[in-house]
VOGU-3710 file (C-alpha; in Angstrom, 3 decimals, decimal comma):
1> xxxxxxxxxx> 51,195/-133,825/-56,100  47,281/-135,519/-56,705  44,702/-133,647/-55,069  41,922/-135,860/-56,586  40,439/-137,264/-53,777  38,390/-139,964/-56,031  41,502/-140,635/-57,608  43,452/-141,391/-54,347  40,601/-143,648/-52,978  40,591/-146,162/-56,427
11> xxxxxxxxxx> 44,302/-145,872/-56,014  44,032/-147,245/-52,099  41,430/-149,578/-53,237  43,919/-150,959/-55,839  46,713/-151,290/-53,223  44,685/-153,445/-50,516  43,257/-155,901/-53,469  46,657/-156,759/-54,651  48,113/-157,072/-51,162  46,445/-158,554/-48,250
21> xxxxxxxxxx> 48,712/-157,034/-45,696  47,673/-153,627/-47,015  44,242/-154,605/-46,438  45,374/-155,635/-43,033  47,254/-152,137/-42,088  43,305/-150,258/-43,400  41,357/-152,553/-41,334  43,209/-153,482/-38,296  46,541/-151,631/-38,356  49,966/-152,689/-38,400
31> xxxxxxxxxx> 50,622/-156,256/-38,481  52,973/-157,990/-36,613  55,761/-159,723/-38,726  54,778/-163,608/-38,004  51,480/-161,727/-39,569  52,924/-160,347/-42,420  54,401/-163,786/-42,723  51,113/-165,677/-43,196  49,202/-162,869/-45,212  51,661/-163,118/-47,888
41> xxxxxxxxxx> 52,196/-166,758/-48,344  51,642/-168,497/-51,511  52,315/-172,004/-52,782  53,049/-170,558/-56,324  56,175/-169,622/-54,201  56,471/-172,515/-51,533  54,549/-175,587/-52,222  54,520/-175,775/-48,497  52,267/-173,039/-47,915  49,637/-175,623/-49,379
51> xxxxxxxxxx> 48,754/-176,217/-45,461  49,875/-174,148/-42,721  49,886/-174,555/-38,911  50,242/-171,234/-36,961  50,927/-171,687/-32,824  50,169/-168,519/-31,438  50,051/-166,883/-27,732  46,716/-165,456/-26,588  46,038/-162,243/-28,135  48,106/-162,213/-30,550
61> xxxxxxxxxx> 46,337/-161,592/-33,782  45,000/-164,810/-34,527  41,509/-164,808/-35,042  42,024/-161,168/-37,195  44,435/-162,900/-39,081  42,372/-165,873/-39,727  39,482/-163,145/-40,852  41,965/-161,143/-43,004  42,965/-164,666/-44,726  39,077/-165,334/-45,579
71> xxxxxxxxxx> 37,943/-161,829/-46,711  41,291/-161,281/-49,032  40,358/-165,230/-50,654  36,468/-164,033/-50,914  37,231/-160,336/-52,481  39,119/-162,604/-55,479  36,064/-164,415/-55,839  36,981/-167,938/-54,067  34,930/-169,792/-51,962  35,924/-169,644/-47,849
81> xxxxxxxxxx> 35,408/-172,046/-45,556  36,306/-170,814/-41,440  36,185/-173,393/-39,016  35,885/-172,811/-35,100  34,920/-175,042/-31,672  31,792/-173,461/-30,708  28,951/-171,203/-32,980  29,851/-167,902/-30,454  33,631/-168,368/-31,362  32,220/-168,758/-35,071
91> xxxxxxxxxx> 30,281/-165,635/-34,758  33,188/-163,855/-33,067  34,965/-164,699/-36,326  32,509/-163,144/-38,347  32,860/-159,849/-36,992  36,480/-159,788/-37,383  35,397/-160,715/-41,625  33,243/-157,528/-41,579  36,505/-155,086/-40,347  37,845/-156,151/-43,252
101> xxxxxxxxxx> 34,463/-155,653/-45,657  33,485/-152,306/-44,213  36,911/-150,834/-45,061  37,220/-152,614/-48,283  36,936/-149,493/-51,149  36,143/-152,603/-53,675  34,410/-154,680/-51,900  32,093/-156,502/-54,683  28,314/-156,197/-54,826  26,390/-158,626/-51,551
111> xxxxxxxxxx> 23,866/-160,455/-51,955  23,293/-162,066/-49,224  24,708/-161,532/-45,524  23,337/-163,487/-42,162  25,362/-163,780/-39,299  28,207/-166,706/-40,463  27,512/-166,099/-44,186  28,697/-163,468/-47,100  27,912/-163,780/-50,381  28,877/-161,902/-53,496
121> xxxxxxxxxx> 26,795/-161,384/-57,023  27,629/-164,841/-58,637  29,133/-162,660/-61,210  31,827/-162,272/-59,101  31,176/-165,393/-57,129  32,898/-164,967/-53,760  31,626/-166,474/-50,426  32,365/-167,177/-47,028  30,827/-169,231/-44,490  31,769/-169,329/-41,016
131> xxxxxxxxxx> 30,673/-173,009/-39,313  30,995/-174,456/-35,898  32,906/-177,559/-35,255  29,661/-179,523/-34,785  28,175/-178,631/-38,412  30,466/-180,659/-40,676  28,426/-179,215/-43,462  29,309/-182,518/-46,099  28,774/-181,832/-49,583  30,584/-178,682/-49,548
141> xxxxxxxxxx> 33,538/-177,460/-52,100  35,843/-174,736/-50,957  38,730/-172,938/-52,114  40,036/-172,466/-48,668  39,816/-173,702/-45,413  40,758/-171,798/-42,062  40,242/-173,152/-38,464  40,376/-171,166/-35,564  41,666/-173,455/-32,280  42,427/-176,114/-34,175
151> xxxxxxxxxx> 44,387/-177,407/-31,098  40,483/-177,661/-29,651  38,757/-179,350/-32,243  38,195/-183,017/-32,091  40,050/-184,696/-34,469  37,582/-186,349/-36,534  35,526/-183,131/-36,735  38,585/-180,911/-37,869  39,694/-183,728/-41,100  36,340/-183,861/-41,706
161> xxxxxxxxxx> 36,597/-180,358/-43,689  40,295/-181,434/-45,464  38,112/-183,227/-48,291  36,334/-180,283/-49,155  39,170/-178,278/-50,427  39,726/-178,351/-54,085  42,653/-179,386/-55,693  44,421/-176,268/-55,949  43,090/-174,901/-52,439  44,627/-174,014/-49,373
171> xxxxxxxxxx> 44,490/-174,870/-45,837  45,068/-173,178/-42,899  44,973/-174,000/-38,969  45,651/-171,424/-36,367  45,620/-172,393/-32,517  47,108/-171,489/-28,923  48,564/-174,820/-27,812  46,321/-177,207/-26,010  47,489/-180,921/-25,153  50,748/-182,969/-26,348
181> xxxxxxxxxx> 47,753/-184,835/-28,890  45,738/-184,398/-31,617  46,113/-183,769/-35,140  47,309/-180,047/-34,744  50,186/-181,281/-32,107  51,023/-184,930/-34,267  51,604/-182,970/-37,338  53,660/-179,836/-36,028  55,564/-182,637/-34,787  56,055/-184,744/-37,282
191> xxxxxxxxxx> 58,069/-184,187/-40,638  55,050/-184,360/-43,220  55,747/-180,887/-45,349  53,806/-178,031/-44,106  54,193/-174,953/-42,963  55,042/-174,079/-39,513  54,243/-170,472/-38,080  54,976/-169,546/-34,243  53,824/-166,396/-32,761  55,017/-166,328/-29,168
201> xxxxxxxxxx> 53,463/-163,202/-27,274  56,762/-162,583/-25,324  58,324/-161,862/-28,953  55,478/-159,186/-29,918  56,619/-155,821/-28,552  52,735/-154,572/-28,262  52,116/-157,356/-25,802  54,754/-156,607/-23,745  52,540/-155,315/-20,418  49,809/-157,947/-20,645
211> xxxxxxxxxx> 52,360/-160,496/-20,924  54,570/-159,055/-17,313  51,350/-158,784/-16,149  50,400/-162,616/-16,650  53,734/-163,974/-15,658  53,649/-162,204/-12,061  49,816/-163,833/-11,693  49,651/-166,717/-13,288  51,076/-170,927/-12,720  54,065/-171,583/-14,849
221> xxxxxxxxxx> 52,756/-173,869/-16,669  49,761/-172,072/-17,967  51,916/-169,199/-18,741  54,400/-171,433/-21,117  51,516/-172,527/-22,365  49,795/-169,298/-23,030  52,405/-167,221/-23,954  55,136/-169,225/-24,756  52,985/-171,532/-27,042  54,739/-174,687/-25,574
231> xxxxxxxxxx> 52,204/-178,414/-25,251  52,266/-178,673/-21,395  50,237/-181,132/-19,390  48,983/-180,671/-15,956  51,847/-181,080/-12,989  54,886/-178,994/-12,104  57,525/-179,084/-14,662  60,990/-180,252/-14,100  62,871/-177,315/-14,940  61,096/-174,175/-14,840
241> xxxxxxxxxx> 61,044/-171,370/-17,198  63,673/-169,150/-15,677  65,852/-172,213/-15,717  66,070/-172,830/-19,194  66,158/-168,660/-20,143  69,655/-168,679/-17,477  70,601/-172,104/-19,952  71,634/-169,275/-22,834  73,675/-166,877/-20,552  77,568/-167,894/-20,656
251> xxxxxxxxxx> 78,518/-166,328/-17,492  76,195/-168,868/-15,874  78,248/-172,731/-15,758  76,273/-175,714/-17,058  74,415/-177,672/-13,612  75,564/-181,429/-13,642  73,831/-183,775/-11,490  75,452/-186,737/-9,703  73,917/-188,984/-7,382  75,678/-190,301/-4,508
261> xxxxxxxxxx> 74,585/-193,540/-2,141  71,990/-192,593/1,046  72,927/-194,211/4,443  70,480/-197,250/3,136  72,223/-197,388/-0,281  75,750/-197,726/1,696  74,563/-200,539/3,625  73,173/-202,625/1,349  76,925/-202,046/-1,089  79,620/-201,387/1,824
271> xxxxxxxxxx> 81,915/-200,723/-0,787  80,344/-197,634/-1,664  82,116/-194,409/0,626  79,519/-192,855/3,144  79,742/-189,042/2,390  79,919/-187,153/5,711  77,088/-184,375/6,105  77,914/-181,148/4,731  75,948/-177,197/4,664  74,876/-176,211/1,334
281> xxxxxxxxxx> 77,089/-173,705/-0,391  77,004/-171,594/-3,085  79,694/-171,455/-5,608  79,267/-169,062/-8,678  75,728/-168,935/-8,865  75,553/-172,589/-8,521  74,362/-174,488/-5,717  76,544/-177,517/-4,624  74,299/-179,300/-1,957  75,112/-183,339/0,331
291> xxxxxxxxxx> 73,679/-184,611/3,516  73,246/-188,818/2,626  70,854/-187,712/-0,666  71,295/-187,021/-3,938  74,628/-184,104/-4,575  74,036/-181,668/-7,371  77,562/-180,156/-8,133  78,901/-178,260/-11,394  81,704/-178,379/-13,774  82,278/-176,433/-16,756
301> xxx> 80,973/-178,259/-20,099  83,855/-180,202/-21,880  85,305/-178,295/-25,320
//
């Protein structure tokens, strides 16, 4: 067994600067796997990991990710851009890109440090600046680009960065889901080739609480959109959430709607049959409701 203590440390050092999710577990702690997922992409693997688009719940990781992205570019000497909607959420940012520098056993020689800026000894050459959506900072080269909320940014501020990457850079855009528009939303959408990460807090174990917590106090809707990272608008929706989780259990039978005539309906076609008023009943966890309106009855789906 090694005792050496200095030994041991170059050894750690050696681990977390060949693997960023080693990094992650001495700075933060364990990562989640849609983490794990990120950290260790590569388009010398997956051409598609070129660009990536990570959805995420609130508090799930997201901003420490995008930090533990940045520092594990800047400790291999590239140049970082990290993007975000407003300077405090820029400067939030920042401090999560120090965790990673104070634990760092290698972390290369600073010369300069401000509040949204690192900078190694050009010898080594690695840098990060951390700019609000409002400073498009033109004229820039970067070897990676990571926004925070993309979701939030205006559209024209967000591409405005995409020109700065070099040729063989990488982009990446992390958001909670905001409204059914936008670049963030078009593209998840779309089929251009990127990569798509989701992070849904209701599948990360250490959320578990928080996220009983929020769906006994808050609206549906801002809970699918919070948790269950799913581009809602304002309004009710049609079929709620505990609808469409009782959709994947086969003891419950499919709900098929049929509309039937009203009194006015039957009198303006006399052909159509008047259905005489009925009490709601309840047949296998179904509800089979008539009374001159619409008639929601069930039937088992067709083989």
């Amino acid at each position: 067994m090694i005792h050496d203590k200095h030994f041991l440390s170059d050894l750690q050092g050696l681990t977390v600067s060949l693997d960023p999710v080693e990094r992650f577990r001495l700075a933060i702690g364990e990562p989640d796997p849609w983490q794990i997922d990120l950290l260790r992409s590569d388009p010398a693997r997956d051409e598609t990991d070129r660009m990536i688009l990570a959805l995420c719940g609130r508090q799930s990781g997201k901003s420490t990710t995008a930090g533990g992205l940045g520092y594990d570019d800047f400790s291999k000497g590239k140049t970082v851009i990290l993007n975000a909607p407003s300077l405090r959420q820029s400067t939030e940012l920042f401090r999560r890109i120090l965790d990673y520098k104070n634990t760092d056993p290698f972390c290369p020689p600073i010369v300069r440090q401000t509040q949204t800026e690192l900078e190694a000894h050009p010898r080594h050459g690695g840098r990060i600046i951390v700019l609000p959506a409002t400073d498009q900072a033109r004229g820039m080269t970067a070897d990676t680009i990571i926004a925070d909320e993309a979701c939030f940014l205006d559209d024209d501020a967000l591409t405005a960065f995409f020109p700065m990457r070099k040729e063989t850079g990488r982009i990446f855009l992390l958001s909670t889901p905001n409204l059914r528009q936008g670049y963030f939303y078009e593209t998840r959408q779309s089929a251009k080739r990127v990569r798509r990460i989701t992070a849904r807090s209701i599948d990360i174990p250490r959320r578990a609480a928080q996220v009983a917590f929020d769906k006994a106090t808050m609206s549906e809707a801002t809970f699918r959109r919070e948790h269950l990272c799913e581009f809602i608008g304002a309004g009710t929706p049609l079929i709620s959430w505990e609808s469409l989780e009782a959709s994947s259990n086969k003891e419950v039978r499919a709900l098929c709607l049929t509309l039937s005539t009203t009194r006015m309906g039957a009198s303006r076609c006399p052909a159509a049959p008047i259905p005489p008023p009925q009490a709601p009943t309840s047949t296998a966890g179904c509800v089979t409701t008539s009374a001159w309106t619409s008639v929601a009855t069930t039937r088992p789906l067709s083989s």
